[in-house]
N, C-alpha and C positions, 0 to 999 in steps of 0.2 A: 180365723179372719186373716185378707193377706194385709202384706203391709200398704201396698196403695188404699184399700178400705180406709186401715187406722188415718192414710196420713187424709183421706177425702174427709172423716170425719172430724179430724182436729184443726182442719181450714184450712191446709196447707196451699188449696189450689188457686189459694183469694191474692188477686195480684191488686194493682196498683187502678186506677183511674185512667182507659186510654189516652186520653191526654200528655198524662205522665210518664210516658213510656220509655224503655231506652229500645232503639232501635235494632241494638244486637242481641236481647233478650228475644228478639222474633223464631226462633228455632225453639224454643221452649213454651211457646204459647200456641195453647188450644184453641182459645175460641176469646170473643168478646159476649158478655153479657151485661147489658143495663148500664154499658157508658164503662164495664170493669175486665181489666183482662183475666182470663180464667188460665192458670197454668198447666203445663200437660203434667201428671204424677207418674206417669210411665216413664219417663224421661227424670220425674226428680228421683226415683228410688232406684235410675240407670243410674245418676252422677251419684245419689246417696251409699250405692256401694263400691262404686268408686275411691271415692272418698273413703270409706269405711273401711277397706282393705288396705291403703295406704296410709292411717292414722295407726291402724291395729300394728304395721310393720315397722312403724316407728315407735312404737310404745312399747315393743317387743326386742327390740334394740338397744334398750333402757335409757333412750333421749328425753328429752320434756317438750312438749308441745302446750307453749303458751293460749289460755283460750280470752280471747276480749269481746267482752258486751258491756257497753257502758249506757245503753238505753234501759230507760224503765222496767219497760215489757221483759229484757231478759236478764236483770241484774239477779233476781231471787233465783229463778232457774239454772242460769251457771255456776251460780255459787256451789248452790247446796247438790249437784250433779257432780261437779269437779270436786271438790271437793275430798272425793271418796278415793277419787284416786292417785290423792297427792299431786295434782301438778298445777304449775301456775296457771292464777286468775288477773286480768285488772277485768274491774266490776265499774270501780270509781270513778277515773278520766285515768286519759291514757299522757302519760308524763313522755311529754315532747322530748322527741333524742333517747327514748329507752332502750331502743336496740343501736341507733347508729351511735350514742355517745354512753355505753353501758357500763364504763369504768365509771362514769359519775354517777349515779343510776345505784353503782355498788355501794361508793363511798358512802350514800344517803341510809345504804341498807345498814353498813357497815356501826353509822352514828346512831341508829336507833337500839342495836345490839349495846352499843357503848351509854348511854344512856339509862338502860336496863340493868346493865351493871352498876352505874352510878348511882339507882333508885336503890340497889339492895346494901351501900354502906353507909357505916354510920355517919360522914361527912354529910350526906344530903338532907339527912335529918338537923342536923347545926343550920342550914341554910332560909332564907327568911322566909314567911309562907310565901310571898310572890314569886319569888326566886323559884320555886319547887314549884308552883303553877304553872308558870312559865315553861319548865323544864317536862312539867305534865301534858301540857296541850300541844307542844311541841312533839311530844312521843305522840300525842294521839294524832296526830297528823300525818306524822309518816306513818305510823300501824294503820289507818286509810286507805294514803294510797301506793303504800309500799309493802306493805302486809303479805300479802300474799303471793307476793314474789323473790319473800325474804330468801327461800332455799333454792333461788336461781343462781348460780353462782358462774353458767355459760350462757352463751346467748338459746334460745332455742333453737330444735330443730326443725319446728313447724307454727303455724301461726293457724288457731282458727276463730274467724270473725263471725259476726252479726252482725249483718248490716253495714255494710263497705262502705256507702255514699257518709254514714256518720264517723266511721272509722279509716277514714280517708289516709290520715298521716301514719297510722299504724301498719296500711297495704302499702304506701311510699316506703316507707321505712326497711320493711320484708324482703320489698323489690327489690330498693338498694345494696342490702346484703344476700343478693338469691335466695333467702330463707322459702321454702315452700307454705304458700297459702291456702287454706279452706276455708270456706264461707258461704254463710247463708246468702242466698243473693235476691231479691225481689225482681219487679218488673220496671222499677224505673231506675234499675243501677245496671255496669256494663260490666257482664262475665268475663271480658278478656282482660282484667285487670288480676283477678286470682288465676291460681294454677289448677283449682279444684273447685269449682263453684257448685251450689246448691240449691237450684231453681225453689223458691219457695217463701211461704207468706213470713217478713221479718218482722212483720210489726204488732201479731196478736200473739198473748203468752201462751197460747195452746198448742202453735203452732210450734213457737222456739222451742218448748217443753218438749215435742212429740219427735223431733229434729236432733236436741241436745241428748236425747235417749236413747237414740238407736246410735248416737257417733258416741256415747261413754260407754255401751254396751261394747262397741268395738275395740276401744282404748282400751279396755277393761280384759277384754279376751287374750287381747296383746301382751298385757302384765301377764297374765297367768300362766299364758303359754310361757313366759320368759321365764317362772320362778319353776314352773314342772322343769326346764330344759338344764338347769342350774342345779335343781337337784341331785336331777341324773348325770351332772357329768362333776359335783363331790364324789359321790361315794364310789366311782371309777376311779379317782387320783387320789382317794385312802386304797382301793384296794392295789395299783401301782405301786406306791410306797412301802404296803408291807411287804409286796414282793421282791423290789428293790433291796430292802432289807435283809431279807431272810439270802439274798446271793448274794450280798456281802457278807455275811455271815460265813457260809457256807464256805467261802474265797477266803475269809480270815482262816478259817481252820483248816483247810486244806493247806494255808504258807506256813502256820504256826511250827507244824509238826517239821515240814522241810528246813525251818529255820533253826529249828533245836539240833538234825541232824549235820546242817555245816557247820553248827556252834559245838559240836562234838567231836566231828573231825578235825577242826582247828584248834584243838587245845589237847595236850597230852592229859594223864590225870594226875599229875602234879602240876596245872596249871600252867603249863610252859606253851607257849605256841609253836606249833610244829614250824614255822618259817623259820624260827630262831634255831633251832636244830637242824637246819638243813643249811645255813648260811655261816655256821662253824666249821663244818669237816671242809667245806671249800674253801675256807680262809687258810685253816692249816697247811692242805696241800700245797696253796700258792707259797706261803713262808717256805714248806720241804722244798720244792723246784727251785726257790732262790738262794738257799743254802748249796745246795747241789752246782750252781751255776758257780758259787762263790768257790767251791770247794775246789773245781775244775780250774 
């Protein structure tokens, strides 16, 4: 089956309410049916590999591409998709100023770590049960909605969305730091907001599902290829180093012997350095000439 089949059957091509339309979504729309615009899938799985060779190049790279869905329909679906390949999720809401003010962002990550610590001494057990309530709904608040972007520790290198018109502040955000964008985009949001948009249906979970599978299959490729290419260039810089080795070696014992040989020319065998035997019969001579001189 090709891939426009899968995406005709998973809904992909089900757009919004002519009504609803955005006007520069018109290059991606096929047809109107029943009052509904119908999207062209020839065109989404043109932008879907698109996208999908540019996500795999950065995953490949070993960057993080932060992924956000905070609507219903796709919260279950990015989870348990990203999930697999370790990189950040918000599922939850999306914490205003998480990329443009991301020291703060850290610190929150930072206190929930510290917290965790605090749960496993025997101090917080002394503490009163509200006190330790308190200190528990607290941790479960940031593990919400900080959780899963505990092992962010830079900004990302990519951002990809669901649904832009709900995810508005998170495409402002991207923008303002040139972060590059991908996203799902429907028929009543405007593609020229991301750098990679994704003509297609954002609001039925069969659709995000069929969408989120073919862009972690990419991400996924990207990792692999990155840990074959890692492989191959260890066991090149073990095999360098024994080599390196072995002509040091080789260079030790080749000066070893040389060095024995001027340590034997320099010493008589009673231990005497021949300078010192050569810097006597000259001195004599000079005392003979100045006797001689005196004697005249």
């Amino acid at each position: 089956m090709s891939r426009v089949q899968e995406l005709l059957e998973s809904g992909v091509h089900f757009g919004h309410l002519k009504r609803k339309w955005h006007p520069k979504m018109a290059p991606y729309i096929f047809m109107e049916r029943n009052g509904i615009h119908i999207i062209d899938l020839h065109k989404t799985d043109a932008k879907l590999n698109e996208a999908c060779a540019a996500l795999a190049q950065i995953s490949k790279s070993g960057k993080k591409i932060l992924f956000v869905a905070t609507k219903k329909q796709a919260k279950e679906s990015v989870e348990k998709r990203v999930k697999n390949t370790n990189m950040p999720y918000v599922t939850e809401r999306w914490p205003g100023g998480m990329l443009t003010n991301f020291a703060t962002i850290r610190k929150a990550v930072r206190k929930m770590g510290a917290i965790d610590k605090m749960m496993t001494e025997e101090s917080f057990t002394a503490l009163s049960k509200r006190e330790r309530l308190q200190i528990s709904r607290q941790r479960e608040k940031l593990e919400k909605n900080l959780g899963s972007i505990a092992d962010l520790n830079r900004l990302p290198a990519a951002l990809f969305i669901v649904d832009i018109k709900r995810e508005h502040i998170a495409v402002a955000e991207a923008k303002k730091l040139n972060i590059p964008t991908f996203a799902i985009v429907d028929t009543n949001s405007n593609p020229t907001l991301v750098d990679f948009p994704i003509p297609a249906n954002d609001d039925a979970t069969k659709s995000i599902d069929k969408i989120m599978e073919i862009v972690i299959e990419a991400v996924t490729e990207g990792l692999s290829e990155r840990k074959v290419e890692r492989e191959k260039i260890a066991p090149a810089k073990d095999g360098e180093e024994k080599e390196d080795d072995s002509e040091n070696k080789a260079v030790e014992k080749k000066k070893a012997p040389a060095a024995e040989k001027v340590a034997s020319t320099k010493k008589t065998p009673a231990g005497v350095k021949v300078a010192s035997t050569k810097v006597a019969p000259a001195a004599k001579e000079k005392k003979a000439s100045k006797k001689e001189e005196a004697e005249a």
